[in-house]
N, C-alpha and C positions, 0 to 999 in steps of 0.2 A: 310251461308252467304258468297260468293264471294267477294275477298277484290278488291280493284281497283287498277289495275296499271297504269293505262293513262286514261289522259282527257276521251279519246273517249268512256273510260267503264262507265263513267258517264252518269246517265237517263239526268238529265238537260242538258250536252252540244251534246244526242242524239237527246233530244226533240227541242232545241234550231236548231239543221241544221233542221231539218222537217218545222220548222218554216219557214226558211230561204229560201227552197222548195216551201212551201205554196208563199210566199212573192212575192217572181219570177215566179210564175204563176201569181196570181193578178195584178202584176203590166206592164207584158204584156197584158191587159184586159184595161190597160188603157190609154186615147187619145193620139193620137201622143203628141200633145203639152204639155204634163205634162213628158215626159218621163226624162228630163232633171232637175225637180222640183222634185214632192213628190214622182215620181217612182225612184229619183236616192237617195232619201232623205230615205225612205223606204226601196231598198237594201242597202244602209251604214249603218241604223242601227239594220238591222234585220242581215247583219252578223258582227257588232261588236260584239254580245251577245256570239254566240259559241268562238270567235276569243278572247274574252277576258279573257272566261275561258279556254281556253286550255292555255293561254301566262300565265296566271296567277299559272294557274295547275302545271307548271315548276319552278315554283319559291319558295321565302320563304314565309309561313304563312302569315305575315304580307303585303307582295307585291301580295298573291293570297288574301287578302280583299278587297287589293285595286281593284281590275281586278273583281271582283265581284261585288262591288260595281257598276265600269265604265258597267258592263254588266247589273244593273239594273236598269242606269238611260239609256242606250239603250234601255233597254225594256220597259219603259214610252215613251220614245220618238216616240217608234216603233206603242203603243197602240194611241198613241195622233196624229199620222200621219193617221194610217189604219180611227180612228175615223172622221179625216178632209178627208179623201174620201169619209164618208157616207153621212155625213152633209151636203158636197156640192154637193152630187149627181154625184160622178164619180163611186163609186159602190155602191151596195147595200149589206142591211142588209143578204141574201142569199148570195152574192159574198164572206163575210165574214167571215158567220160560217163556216167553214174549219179550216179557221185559228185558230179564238178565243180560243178553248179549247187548242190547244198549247200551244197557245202565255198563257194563263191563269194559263195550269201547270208549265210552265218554269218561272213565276214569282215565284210561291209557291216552285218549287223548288230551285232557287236560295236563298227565304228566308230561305229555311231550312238549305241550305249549311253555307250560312253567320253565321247566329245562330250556328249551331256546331261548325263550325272555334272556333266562338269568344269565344266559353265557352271551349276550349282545353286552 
């Protein structure tokens, strides 16, 4: 098993920038007039997720929960945005799957991270 020395050797804050990838495609896909609403609301919170776990990854235990924490209510925010484009018909359910299993593991993986923290 390879130990981690940095953020970036982490699956989550790799799968979290792919996300973040995905994100910035999608939201060039979307109308001029949103670009400044759910496309600017969409990339702030699809890169606070990796951004909070690398700020957090340099810190103490107790200040990387926190920062772990802020990366998981970014990645609700992030599923509750992507959601409000389907709903209202700026993309679709196809435009989406790309993303969703990402955005899916880096929730899973962030739980898991959180959980091991707290039981050290």
């Amino acid at each position: 098993m390879s130990s981690i020395r940095s953020y970036r050797d982490l699956e989550v804050w790799q799968t979290s920038m792919d996300v973040v990838e995905h994100c910035y495609a999608l939201t060039s896909k979307l109308p001029r007039n949103e670009q400044f609403n759910l496309c600017d609301q969409i990339r702030r919170s699809a890169i606070s997720i990796p951004a909070n776990i690398a700020e957090g990854h340099r810190r103490t235990r107790k200040s990387y929960l926190h920062h772990l924490s802020i990366a998981m209510g970014s990645h609700a925010e992030l599923e509750t945005y992507l959601e409000i484009t389907q709903r209202i018909g700026l993309l679709n359910k196809q435009a989406l799957s790309d993303v969703r299993p990402a955005l899916d593991s880096v929730g899973r993986l962030l739980h898991g991270l959180i959980r091991s923290l707290e039981q050290l």
